[in-house]
N, C-alpha and C positions, 0 to 999 in steps of 0.2 A: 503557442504552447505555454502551459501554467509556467517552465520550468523559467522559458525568456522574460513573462510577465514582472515575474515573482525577482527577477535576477539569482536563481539559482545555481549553485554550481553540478548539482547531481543531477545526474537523468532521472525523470520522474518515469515511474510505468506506466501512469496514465497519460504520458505523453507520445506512450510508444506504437508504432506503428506495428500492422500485421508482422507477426513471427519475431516480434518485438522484446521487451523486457517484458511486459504484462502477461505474455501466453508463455514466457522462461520460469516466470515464478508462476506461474497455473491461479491469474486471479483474471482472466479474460476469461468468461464461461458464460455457457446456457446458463440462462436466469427463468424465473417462472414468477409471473403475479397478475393473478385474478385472470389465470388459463390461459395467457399469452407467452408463449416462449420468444426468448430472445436473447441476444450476444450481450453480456452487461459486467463491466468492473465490481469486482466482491472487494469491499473495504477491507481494507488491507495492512497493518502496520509493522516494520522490519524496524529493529534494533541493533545499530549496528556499534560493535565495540570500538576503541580505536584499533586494535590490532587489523577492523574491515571484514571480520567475519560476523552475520551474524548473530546478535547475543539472544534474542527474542523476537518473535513474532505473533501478532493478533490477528487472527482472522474473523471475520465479520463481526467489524467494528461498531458496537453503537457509540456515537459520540457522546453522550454526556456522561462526563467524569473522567474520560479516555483519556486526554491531554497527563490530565495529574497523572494517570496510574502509568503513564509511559515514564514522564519526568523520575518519579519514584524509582521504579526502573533503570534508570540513564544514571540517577546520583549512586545507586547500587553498584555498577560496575567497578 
């Protein structure tokens, strides 16, 4: 799993298994490309405060420039 790879301490969703974190936060979904359907992780990013709830979230992330406008984000709190 990314989560042991990486030495993380948080459970990743994409490391979760059916009925998992992934399908708890609704980012384990039918996907659709070039008329193939199929089960596919939607990038996904949660901001969490220290208080642990929530402070933001991106859904369907393009990577480039993400990193920054999350940072910007995290120093905002």
């Amino acid at each position: 799993a990314a989560r042991d790879e990486h030495g993380l301490a948080a459970p990743l969703a994409s490391d979760a298994a059916e009925s998992g974190l992934s399908d708890a936060l609704g980012i384990w979904t039918e996907k659709q490309n070039y008329g193939r359907t199929y089960m596919g992780m939607v990038r996904t990013t949660y901001l969490v405060g220290s208080d642990g709830r929530i402070a933001r979230i991106w859904n369907k992330v393009k990577v480039k420039g993400h990193a920054a406008e999350v940072l910007e984000a995290a120093k905002a709190l």
